[in-house]
C-alpha positions in Angstrom: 0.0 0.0 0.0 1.4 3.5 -0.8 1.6 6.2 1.4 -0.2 9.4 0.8 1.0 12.5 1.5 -1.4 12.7 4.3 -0.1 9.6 5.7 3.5 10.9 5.6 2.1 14.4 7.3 0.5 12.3 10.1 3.3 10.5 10.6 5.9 13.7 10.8 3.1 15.1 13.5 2.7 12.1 15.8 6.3 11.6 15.9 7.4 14.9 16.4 5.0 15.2 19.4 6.2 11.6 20.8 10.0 13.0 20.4 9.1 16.3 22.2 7.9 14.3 24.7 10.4 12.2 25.4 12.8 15.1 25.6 10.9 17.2 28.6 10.1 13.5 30.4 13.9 12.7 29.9 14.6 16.3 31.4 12.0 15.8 34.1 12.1 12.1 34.4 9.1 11.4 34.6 6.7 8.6 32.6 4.1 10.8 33.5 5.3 13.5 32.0 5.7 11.8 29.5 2.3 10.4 28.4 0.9 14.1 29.4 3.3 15.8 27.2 2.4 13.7 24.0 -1.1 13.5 24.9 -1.5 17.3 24.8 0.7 17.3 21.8 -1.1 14.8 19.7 -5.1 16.0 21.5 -3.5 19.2 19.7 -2.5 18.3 16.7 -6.2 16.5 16.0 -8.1 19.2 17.3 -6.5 22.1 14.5 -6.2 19.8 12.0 -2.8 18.7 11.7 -3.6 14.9 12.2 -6.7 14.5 9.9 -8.2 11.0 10.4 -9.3 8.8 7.2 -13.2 9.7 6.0 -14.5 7.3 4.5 -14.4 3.8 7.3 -13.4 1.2 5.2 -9.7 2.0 5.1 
């Protein structure tokens, strides 16, 4: 299966908020932290668009 440009967008986006992260949790060292940090940066990153989810349901 080829990846769309919207797949390789979504990609850059989640893994750039998972690598921001890690770096404050490493700094803090915390798990919690952690899973805070990348949930607020990937909630974010839904919420204005930046991650946009498939539309139609059978992909």
């Amino acid at each position: 299966m080829p990846h769309t440009s919207r797949d390789k967008l979504n990609s850059f986006h989640l893994f750039t908020g998972i690598g921001i992260a890690a770096v404050f949790a490493a700094i803090g060292g915390s798990w919690f932290l952690f899973i805070f940090i990348a949930a607020a940066f990937i909630g974010t990153s839904l919420a204005t668009g930046g991650i946009r989810l498939p539309k139609d349901k059978d992909r």
